[in-house]
N, C-alpha and C positions, 0 to 999 in steps of 0.2 A: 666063409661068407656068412654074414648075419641078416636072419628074411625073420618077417612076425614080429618085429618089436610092438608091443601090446602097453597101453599103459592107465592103470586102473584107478579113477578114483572113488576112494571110499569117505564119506563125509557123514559124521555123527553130531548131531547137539543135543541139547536138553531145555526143556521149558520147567523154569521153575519156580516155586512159590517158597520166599525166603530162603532155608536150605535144605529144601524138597524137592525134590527131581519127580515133573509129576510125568512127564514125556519123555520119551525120548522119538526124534526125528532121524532119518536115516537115507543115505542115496550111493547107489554105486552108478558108476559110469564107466564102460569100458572107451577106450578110442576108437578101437576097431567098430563100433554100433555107439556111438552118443547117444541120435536119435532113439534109441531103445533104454534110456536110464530107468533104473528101478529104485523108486522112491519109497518111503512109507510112516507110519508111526506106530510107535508101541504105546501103550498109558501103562505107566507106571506104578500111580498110583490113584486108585479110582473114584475114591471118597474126594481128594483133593482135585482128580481133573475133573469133576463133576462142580464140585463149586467155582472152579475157577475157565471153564471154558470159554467162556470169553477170551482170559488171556492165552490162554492155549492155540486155541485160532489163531489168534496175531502171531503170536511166536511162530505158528505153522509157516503161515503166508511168507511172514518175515526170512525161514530158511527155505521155502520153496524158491521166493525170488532172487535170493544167493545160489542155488543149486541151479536154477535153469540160468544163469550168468555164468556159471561154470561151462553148463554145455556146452553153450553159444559160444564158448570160447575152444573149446573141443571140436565140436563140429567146420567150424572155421579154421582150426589146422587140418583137419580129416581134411577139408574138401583144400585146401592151398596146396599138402603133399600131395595129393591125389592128381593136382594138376602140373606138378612138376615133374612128376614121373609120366606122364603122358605125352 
């Protein structure tokens, strides 16, 4: 018998200026805890995300409101198997 299937998503991009990766963005989600996603960013490179923050931002924004589309899609299976088994 199979108990705990678990299913993790891990989601990386990059903000970049020309073919300079000045960011990188990053989120994991597990199924078992959605609501708990651990998000974040790294700067890559610092001369470049300093002049270009502006676009960095939006590129942020832009994968945060991909990443939380994800959840909401997570969380909405979490809670329908939850209510099947009930």
């Amino acid at each position: 018998m199979l108990e705990g299937r678990t299913k993790t998503i891990n989601i990386n991009e990059y903000s970049k200026v020309g073919d300079d990766r000045i960011c990188q963005f990053y989120a994991n989600i597990n199924s078992d805890a959605p609501e708990t996603m651990d998000m974040g960013r790294s700067i890559l490179n610092q001369e470049l995300y300093k002049i270009n923050r502006v676009q960095a931002m939006k590129d942020q924004a832009d994968f945060e409101t991909y990443v939380y589309g994800i959840q909401d899609e997570m969380m909405a299976e979490k809670n329908n198997n939850q209510e099947v088994t009930e």
